[in-house]
C-alpha positions as CSV (number, residue, x, y, z in Angstrom):
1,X,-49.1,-36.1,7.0
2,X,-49.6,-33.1,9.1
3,X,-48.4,-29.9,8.1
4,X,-46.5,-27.4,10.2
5,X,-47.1,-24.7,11.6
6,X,-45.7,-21.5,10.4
7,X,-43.5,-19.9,13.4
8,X,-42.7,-16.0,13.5
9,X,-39.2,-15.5,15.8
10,X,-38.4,-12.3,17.8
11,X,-35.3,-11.0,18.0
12,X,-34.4,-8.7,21.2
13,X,-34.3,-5.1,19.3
14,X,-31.8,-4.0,22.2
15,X,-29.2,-6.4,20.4
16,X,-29.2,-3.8,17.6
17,X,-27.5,-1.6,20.4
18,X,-24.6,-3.9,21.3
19,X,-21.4,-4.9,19.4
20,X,-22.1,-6.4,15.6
21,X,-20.3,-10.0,17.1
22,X,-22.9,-10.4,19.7
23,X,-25.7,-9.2,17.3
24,X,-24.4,-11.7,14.9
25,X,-24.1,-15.0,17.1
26,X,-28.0,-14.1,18.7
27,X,-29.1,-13.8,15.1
28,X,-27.9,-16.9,14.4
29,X,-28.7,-18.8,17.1
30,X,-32.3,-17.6,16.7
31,X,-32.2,-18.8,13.1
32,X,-30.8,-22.2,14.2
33,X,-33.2,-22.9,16.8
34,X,-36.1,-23.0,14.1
35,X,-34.5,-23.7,10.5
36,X,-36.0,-26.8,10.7
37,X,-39.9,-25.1,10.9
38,X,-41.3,-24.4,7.2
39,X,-43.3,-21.1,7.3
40,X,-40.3,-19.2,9.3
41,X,-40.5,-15.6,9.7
42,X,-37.9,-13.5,10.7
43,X,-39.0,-10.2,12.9
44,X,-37.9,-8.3,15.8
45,X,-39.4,-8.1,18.9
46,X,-40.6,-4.3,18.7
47,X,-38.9,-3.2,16.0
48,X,-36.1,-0.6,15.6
49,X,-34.9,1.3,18.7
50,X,-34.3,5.3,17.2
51,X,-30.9,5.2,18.7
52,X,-29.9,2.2,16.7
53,X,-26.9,2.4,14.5
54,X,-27.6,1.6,10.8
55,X,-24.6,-0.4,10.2
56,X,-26.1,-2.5,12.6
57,X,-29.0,-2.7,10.7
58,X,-27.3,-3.9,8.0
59,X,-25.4,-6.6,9.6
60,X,-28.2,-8.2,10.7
61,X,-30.1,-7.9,7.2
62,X,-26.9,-9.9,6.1
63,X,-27.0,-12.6,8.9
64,X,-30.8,-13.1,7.9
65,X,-30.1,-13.8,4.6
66,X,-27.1,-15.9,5.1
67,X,-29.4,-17.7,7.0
68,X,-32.5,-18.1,4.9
């Protein structure tokens, strides 16, 4: 049988910017759409923005690993 791929997803950095709900329902979404793929990676798009607040950080940390 052929084996998958592995697939890297990107989330929007500017989410990090937003409201912790919003950040939280993309996050998930983005993990939804490719839970299915072995070899998932998590990453954001262009990594952290300076002006990002760290307890935003930290949410989505936690929604990654909720949903790993």
């Amino acid at each position: 049988p052929e084996v998958p791929h592995p697939v890297q997803g990107n989330l929007d950095p500017v989410l990090l910017l937003g409201d912790e709900a919003t950040l939280r329902r993309r996050t998930r979404s983005l993990i939804d759409a490719v839970s299915e793929r072995r070899g998932w990676i998590f990453n954001l798009g262009h990594g952290v923005i300076k002006e990002t607040p760290p307890e935003n950080v930290a949410a989505l940390v936690d929604e990654v690993r909720r949903g790993s």
